[in-house]
C-alpha positions as CSV (number, residue, x, y, z in Angstrom):
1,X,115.7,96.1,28.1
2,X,113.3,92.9,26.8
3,X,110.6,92.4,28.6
4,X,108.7,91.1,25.6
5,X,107.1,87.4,26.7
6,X,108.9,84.5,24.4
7,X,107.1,82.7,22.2
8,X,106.5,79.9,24.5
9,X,106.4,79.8,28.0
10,X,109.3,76.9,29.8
11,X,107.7,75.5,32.5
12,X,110.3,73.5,34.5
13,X,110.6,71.1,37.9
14,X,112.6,73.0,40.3
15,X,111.8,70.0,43.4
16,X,110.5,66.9,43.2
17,X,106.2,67.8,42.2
18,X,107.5,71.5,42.2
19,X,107.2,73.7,39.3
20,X,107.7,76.9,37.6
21,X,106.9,78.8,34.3
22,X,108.9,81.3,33.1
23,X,107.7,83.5,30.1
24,X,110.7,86.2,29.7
25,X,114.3,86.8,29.3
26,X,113.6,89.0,32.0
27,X,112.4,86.5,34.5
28,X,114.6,83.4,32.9
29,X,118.0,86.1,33.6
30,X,116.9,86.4,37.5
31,X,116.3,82.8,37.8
32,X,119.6,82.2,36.4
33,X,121.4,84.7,38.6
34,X,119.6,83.9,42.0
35,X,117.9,80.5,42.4
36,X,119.8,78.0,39.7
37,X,121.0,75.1,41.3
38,X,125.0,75.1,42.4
39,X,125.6,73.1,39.1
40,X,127.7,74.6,36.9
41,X,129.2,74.4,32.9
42,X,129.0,75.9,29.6
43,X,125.1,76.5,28.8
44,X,124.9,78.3,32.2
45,X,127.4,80.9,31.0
46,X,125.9,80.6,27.3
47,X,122.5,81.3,28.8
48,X,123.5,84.0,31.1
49,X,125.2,85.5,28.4
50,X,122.6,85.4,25.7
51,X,119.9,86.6,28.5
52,X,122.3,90.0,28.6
53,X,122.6,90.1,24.8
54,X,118.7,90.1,24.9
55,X,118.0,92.9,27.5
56,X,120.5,95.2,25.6
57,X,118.7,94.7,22.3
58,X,121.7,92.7,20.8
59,X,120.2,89.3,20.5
60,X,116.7,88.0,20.1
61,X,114.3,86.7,23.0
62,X,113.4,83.2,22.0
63,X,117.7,82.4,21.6
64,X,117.4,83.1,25.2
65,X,114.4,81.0,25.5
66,X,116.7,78.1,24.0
67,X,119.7,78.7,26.1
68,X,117.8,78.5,29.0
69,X,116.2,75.4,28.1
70,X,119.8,73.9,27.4
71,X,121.5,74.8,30.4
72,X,118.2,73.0,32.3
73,X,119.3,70.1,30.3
74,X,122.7,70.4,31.5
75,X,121.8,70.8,35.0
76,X,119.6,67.3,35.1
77,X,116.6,70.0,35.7
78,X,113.3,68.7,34.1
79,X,111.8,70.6,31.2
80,X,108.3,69.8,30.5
81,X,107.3,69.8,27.0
């Protein structure tokens, strides 16, 4: 399994003046699966995906790192650069 740090850390709003930074596909794949928001759609399921493809050593950690940061954009959540 990855556990490897990404290349860049995505910090993110998850409340109003509320943040978080995530650093691996380890971390981004429990966010996913336990405290996303109840919105739904395609870069969710890309993201989750890609975040298994990475902990079986079939994909590489920043894709998951940019999947994640899509389905934030698809989910209205607030990346900061």
């Amino acid at each position: 399994m990855d556990t490897l740090p990404w290349s860049r850390p995505v910090r993110f709003e998850t409340d109003v003046g509320r943040y978080r930074i995530l650093v691996s596909t380890e971390e981004a794949s429990h966010f996913l699966l336990n405290d996303w928001p109840q919105v739904t759609g395609p870069r969710l399921i890309d993201a989750r995906r890609i975040c298994l493809d990475v902990m079986a050593g079939t994909d590489e950690p920043d894709n998951a790192r940019t999947a994640f940061v899509a389905a934030c954009k698809e989910a209205d959540i607030r990346v900061m650069p």
